[in-house]
N, C-alpha and C positions, 0 to 999 in steps of 0.2 A: 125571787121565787116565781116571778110572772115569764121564769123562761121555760119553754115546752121541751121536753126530750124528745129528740128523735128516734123513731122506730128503724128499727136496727132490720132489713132486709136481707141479710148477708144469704143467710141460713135458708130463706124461701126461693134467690137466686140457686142454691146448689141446691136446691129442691127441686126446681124447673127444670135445669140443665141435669139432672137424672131421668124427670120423666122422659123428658125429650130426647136424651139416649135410646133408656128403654123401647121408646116408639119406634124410633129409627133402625134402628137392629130387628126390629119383628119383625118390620115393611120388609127391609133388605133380605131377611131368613127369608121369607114367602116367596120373594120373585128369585133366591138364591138355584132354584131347578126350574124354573119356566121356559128355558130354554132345551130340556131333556125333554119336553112331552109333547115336540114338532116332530119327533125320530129320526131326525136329521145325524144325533150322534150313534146313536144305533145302527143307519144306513152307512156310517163313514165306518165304523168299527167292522161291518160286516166283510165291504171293498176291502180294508185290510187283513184281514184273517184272508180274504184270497187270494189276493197277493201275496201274501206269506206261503199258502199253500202251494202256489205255482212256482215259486221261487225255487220251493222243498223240491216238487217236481220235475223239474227243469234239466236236463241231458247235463251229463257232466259236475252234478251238484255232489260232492261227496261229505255234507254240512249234515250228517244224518247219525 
């Protein structure tokens, strides 16, 4: 009777490793567009829609 049980952690390990998911996934959502708001992808979209239009323009294009 003088032996002690041990506390069973199973259960507050997959407790940890949720929250610590959930943190991870927030961070990574937040900086998931940080790179859209330099307008770098804006200025590259814009080059191509011109390109496309020159392309339409261009002598002998019968793509129309």
């Amino acid at each position: 009777m003088a032996e002690e049980q041990q506390k069973d952690n199973f259960w507050l390990y997959i407790g940890g490793i949720i929250v610590l998911t959930i943190v991870l996934v927030v961070m990574l959502k937040s900086r998931e567009t940080e790179h859209l708001k330099s307008g770098a992808v804006a200025e590259l979209q814009k080059e191509t829609f011109q390109a496309i239009d020159a392309r339409k323009k261009a002598p002998g294009n019968k793509a129309e």
